[in-house]
C-alpha positions in Angstrom: 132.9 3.5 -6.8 132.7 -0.4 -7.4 129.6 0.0 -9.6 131.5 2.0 -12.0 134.7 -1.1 -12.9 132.8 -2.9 -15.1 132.3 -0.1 -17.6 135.9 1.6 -16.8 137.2 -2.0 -17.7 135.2 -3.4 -20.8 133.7 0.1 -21.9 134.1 -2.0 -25.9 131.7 -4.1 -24.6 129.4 -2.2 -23.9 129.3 -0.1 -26.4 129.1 -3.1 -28.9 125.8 -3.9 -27.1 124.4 -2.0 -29.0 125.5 -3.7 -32.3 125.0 -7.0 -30.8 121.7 -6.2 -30.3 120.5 -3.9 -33.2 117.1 -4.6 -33.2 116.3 -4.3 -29.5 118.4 -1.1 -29.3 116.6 0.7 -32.1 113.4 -0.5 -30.2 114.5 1.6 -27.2 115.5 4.2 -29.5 111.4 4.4 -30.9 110.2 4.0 -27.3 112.1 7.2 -26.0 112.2 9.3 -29.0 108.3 9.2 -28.4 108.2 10.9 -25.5 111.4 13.1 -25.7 110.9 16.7 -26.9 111.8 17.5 -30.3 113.4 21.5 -29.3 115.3 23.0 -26.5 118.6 22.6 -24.4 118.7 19.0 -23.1 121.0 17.0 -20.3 121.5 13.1 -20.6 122.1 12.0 -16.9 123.7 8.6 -17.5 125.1 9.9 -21.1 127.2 6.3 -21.5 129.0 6.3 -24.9 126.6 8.5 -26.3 124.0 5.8 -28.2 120.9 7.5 -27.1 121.8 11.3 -26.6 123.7 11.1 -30.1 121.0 10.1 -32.2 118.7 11.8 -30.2 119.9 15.2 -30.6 120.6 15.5 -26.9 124.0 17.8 -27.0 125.3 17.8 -23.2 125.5 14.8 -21.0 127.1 13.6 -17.7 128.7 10.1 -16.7 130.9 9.5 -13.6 133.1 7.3 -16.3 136.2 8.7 -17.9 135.8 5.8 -21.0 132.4 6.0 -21.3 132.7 9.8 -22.2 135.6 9.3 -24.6 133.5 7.2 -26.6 130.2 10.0 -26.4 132.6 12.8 -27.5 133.6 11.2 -30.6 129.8 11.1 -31.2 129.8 14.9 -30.8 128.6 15.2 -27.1 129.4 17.9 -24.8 130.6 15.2 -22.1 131.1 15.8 -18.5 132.6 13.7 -15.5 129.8 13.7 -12.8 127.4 12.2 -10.8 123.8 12.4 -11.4 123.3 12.9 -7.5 125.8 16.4 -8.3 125.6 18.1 -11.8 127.5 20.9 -12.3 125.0 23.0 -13.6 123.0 25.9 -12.6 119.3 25.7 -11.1 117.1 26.1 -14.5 119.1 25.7 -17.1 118.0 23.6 -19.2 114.5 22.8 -20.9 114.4 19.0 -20.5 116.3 16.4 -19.4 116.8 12.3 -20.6 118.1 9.5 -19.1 118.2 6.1 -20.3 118.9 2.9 -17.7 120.5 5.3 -15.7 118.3 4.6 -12.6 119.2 0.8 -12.1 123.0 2.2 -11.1 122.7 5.3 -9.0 123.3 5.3 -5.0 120.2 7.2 -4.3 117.4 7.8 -6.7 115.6 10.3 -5.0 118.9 12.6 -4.7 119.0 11.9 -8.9 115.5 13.3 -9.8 115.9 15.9 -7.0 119.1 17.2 -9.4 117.0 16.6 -12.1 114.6 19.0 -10.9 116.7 21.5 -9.6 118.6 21.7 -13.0 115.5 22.1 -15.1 113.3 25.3 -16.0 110.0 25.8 -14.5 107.9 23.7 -16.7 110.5 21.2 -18.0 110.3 17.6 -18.3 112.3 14.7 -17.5 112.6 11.7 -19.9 113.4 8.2 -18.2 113.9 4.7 -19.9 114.4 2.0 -17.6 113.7 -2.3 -17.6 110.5 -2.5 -15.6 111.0 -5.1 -12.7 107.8 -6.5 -13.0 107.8 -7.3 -16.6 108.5 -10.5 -17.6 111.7 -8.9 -19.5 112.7 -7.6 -16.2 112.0 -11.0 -14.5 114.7 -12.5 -17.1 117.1 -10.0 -16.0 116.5 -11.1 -12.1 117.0 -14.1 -13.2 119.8 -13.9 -14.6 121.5 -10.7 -12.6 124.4 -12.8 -11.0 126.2 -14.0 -14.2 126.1 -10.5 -16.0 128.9 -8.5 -16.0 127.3 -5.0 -16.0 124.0 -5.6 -13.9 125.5 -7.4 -11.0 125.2 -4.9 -8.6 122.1 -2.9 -10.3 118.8 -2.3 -8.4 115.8 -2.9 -10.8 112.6 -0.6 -10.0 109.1 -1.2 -11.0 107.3 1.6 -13.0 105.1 2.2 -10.0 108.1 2.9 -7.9 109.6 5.2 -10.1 106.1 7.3 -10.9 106.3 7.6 -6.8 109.9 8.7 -6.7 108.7 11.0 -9.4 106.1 12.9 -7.9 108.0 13.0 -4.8 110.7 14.8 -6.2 108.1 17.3 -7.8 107.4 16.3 -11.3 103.5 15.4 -12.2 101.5 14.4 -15.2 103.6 11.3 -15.8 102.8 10.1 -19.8 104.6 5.8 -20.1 105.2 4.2 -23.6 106.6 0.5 -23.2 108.3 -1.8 -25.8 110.3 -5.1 -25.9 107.7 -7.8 -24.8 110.1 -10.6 -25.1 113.6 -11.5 -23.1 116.5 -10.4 -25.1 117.6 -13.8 -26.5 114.5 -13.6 -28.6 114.3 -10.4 -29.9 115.1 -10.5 -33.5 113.2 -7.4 -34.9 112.0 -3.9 -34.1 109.4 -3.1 -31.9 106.9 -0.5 -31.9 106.1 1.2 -28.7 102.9 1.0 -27.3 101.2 3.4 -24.4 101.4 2.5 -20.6 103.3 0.1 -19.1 103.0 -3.6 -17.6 103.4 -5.8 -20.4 106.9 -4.4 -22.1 110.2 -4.9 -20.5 111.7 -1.5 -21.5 109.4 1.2 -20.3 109.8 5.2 -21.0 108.0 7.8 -18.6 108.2 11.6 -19.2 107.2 13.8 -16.8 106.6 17.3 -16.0 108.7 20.2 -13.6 105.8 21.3 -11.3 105.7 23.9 -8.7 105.5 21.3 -5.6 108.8 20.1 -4.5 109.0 17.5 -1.5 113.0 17.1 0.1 115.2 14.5 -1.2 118.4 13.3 -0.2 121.7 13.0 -1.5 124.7 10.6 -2.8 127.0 9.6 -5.1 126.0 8.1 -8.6 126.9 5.3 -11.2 127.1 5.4 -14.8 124.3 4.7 -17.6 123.6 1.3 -19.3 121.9 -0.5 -21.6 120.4 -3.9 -21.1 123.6 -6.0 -20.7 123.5 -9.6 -22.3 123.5 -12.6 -20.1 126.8 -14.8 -19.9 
């Protein structure tokens, strides 16, 4: 899986991302913790090194990425080798379910969230942070997507796409909280996350396990990241 080198071969940094860029990472870190819930068994698709399920309380999560999960168990995650388009988990099993620029790197989105749904309990709710491609954060990225290491090969969706591939998949009631207003090179303190989504280039939604449930397809997926800096 060619998406997957990058992070098999400089897994240090990536994970010092998130030191690099303190104050945009604990803005992410507000943004999803809004929307995430507070009790219950949770899944990180896309667990990385472990910077968001960690802090977040999130105890099990996957990542195709042998590195990646060496780093998340040290953080005390429950980490599994797998794909997000194939967990290895039961149908219902767990109450909600987070998953943090995860999207950008899969093979097939809908074949994610139809996991996503399968894996959850009547009623749950999946938690998705993502750079919104219409933002002028995620125009930056565009930009800039040939000279980063990580993003390269990335697809970047819009928020509208992803509340489509949502509700396709079965999950309603979407609820968005946005934060980072300004490309990476200029964020120099914390954000606070504000409701919706179109003006912030990091954008949460968390939505709900309903009873409808169009098909999806299936594939193969790629591993979690944050934003990546450019150059």
């Amino acid at each position: 899986m060619a998406k997957t080198a990058p992070f098999e071969t400089h897994h240090r940094r990536y994970d010092g991302w998130f030191e690099r860029h303190r104050e945009a990472y604990e803005s992410e870190l507000l943004a999803v913790r809004t929307l995430l819930p507070r009790h219950g068994r949770g899944l990180a698709i896309g667990v990385g090194t472990g910077r968001f399920a960690a802090p977040l309380g999130v105890e099990i999560g996957v990542d195709p990425v042998r590195e990646m999960l060496d780093y998340a168990r040290k953080r005390g995650i429950t980490a599994v080798r797998a794909v997000a388009e194939a967990l290895p988990f039961r149908d219902g099993g767990f109450d909600y379910i987070l998953s943090v620029t995860t999207l950008c790197f899969v093979d097939d989105a809908a074949a994610m969230f139809a996991e996503a749904y399968r894996v959850l309990r009547p009623g749950g709710t999946v938690v998705v942070g993502l750079i919104d491609r219409d933002s002028r954060f995620g125009a930056d990225y565009l930009a800039h997507q040939a000279e980063s290491l990580f993003y390269r090969a990335a697809t970047f969706y819009s928020a509208a796409e992803v509340e489509r591939l949502l509700g396709e998949a079965g999950f309603a009631e979407p609820d968005w909280v946005q934060t980072l207003y300004r490309p990476l090179r200029e964020s120099d303190a914390i954000e606070s996350p504000q409701p919706g989504h179109g003006r912030g280039g990091f954008v949460v939604v968390r939505a709900r396990r309903s009873g409808n449930r169009r098909e999806s397809g299936s594939g193969t997926a790629m591993p979690a990241l944050p934003p990546d800096e450019k150059g």
